[in-house]
N, C-alpha and C positions, 0 to 999 in steps of 0.2 A: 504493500500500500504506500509506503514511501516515494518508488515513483510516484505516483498519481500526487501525493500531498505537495511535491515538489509542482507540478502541472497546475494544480488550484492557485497554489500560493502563487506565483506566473502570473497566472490569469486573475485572479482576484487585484494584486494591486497592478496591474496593467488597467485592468478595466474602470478602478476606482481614479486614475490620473496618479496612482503614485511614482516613487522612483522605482523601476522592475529592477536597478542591477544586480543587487546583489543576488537578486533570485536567478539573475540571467547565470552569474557567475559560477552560483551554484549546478546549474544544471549545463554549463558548460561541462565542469568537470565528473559530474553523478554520471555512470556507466552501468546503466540496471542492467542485466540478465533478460530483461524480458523482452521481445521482441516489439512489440507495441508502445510501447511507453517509450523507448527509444526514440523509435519513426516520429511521436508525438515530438520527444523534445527535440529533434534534427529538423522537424518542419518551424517550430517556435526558431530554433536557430539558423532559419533561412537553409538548412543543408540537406533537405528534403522535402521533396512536392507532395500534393496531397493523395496523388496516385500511390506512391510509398507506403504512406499510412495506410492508405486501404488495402494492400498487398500484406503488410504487415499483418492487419486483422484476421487474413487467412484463414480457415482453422478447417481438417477436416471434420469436428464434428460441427453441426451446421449449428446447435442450439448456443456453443461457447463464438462460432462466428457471428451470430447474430447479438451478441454481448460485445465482442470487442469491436462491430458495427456501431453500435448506440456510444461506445464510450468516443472511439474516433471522430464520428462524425460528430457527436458534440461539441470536442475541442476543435475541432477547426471549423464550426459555427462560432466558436468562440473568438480564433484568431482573423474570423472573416472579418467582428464585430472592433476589435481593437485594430484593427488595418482599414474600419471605415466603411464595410464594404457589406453594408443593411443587407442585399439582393441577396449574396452569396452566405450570407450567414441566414436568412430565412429558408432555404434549399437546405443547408445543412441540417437546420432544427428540425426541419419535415422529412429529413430521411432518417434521424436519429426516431424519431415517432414513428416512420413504416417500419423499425426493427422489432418494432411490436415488445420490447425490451422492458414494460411497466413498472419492473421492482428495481430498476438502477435509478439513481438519482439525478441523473444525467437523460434520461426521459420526462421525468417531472419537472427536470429544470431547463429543458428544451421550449418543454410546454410554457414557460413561463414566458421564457425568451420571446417565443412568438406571440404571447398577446403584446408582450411589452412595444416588438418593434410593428405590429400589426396598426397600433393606437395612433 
């Protein structure tokens, strides 16, 4: 879970207007094991396109690909949304919801995302 806490924390104060370095810094040098979270922090570090990340998410069993689908696509509705870019972060939050994915938090904060940018 560490990866990921490192990804919120990223994204949390990026999105609130703080200073991201040290988190950048951080996750410059964090090297997870997990193939996902990786792809995540390589695309936040400009070193990976969003095709990666979803390659990344791979999974042969289809119910754990449909989980690291909801977490991906979230984050890079997220990075859509701190790059500016409302169009491409509404796509993202709507495909994290066709992952059909309900019990991640990253569903329900999808959810949120699009009524926020809908309004």
């Amino acid at each position: 879970m560490r990866d990921y806490a490192l990804i919120w924390k990223y994204v949390s104060e990026a999105r609130a207007g703080g200073r991201t370095g040290k988190s950048l810094a951080r996750l410059k040098v964090f090297k997870s094991p997990n193939i996902l979270p990786s792809a995540l922090i390589k695309m936040i570090l400009d070193d990976a396109k969003p095709a990666d990340v979803i390659a990344a998410a791979a999974d042969p069993d289809t119910r754990h690909q449909r989980e690291n689908e909801c977490i991906a696509y979230f984050f890079m509705g997220q990075l859509s949304l701190i790059n500016g870019d409302t169009k491409a972060a509404a796509e993202y939050f709507q495909k994290t919801l066709a992952t059909g994915v309900t019990n991640f938090r990253q569903y329900t904060a999808a959810r949120v995302e699009l009524e926020r940018i809908q309004k």
